[in-house]
C-alpha positions, -999 to +999 in steps of 0.1 A: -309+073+042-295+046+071-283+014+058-293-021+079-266-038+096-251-061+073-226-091+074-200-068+060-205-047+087-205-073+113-167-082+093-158-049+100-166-043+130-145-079+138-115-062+120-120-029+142-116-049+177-089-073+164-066-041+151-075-025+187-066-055+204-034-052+185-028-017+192-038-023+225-007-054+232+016-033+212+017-015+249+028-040+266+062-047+241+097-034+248+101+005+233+121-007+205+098-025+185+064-007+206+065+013+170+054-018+148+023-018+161+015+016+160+028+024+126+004-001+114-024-002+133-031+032+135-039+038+099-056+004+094-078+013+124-086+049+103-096+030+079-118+006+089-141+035+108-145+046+071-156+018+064-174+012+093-192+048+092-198+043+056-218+012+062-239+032+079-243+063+056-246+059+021-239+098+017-207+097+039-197+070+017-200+087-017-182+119-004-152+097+010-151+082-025-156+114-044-124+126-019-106+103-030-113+105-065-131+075-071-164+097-075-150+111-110-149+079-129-179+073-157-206+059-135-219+029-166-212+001-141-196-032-145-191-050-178-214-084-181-213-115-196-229-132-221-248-144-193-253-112-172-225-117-147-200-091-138-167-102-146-133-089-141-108-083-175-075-096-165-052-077-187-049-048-165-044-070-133-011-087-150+002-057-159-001-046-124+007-078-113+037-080-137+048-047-123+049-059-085+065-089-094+093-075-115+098-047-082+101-076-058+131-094-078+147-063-092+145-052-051+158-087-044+186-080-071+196-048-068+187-032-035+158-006-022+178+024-021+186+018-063+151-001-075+125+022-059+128+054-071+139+042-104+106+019-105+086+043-094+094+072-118+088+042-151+057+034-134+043+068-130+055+078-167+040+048-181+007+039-163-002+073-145+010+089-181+026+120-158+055+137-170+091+134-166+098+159-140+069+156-122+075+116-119+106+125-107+095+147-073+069+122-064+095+093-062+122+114-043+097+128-019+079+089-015+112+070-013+130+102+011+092+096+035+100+053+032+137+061+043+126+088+073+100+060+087+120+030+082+159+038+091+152+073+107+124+062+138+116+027+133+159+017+128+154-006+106+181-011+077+167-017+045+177-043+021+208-029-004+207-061-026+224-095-031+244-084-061+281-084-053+287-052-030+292-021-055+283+012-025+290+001+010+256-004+029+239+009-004+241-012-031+247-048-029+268-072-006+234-084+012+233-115+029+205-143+013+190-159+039+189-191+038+154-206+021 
């Protein structure tokens, strides 16, 4: 079954020649920052062609989302309102917001190198519900792929932390920038 175009897929397809253009003037920038682009623009292009494709076709839609995993969840629908509206419960977005927000300060605080893994391994025991160990390998292998992208081929230090300097380049002795 083909879908009509639609003003989400005129949206998309803005978004698809807007990242190209990007891609496309990353070219023309000097080789040490050419990688920006790329390392964004790339995968955002990706995608948007999902998207774009799955505008399209309804059945290429529902096997990227059964891929992904969203296919498995009970299929009732959104909860409605007294008056018949969808709405959204906030609970779980505060939580989630709660968690980001605590990440960004405790980052702020204490560094990338110390904050991430650690965050990461309480989020994934608490809210994914996964155990210890397991928790454990997906934050070293997530915050080892951050560290190879960012200070391995991009060069790009990351931020150790505005506490008083404790490790040398690792923890703490960061420099606030001025607000």
């Amino acid at each position: 079954m083909r879908k009509d175009w639609t003003g989400e897929q005129n949206w998309v397809t803005f978004l698809i020649l807007f990242v190209l253009l990007l891609i496309l003037t990353g070219f023309t920038y000097p080789k040490e920052v050419r990688m920006i682009p790329f390392v964004v623009g790339f995968p955002t292009l990706f995608l948007l062609l999902i998207l774009w494709v799955g505008g399209f076709s309804p059945g290429f839609k529902r096997w990227v989302d059964y891929a992904l995993g969203e296919g498995q969840e009970k299929k009732e629908g959104p909860e409605k309102s007294k008056k018949g509206t969808e709405f959204t419960e906030w609970k779980p977005v505060m939580i989630i917001m709660g968690w980001v927000l605590l990440f960004f300060f405790f980052v702020f605080l204490f560094g990338f190198a110390l904050v991430s893994p650690v965050f990461m391994v309480c989020f994934l025991i608490r809210k994914a519900e996964m155990r210890w160990h397991t928790a454990i390998l997906y934050a070293i292998v997530a915050v080892g792929c951050i560290y190879a992208l960012m200070e391995g081929i991009i060069k790009t230090d990351l931020w150790c932390g505005a506490i008083p300097e404790v490790i040398p380049g690792w923890l703490g002795g960061a420099i606030i920038p001025p607000l």
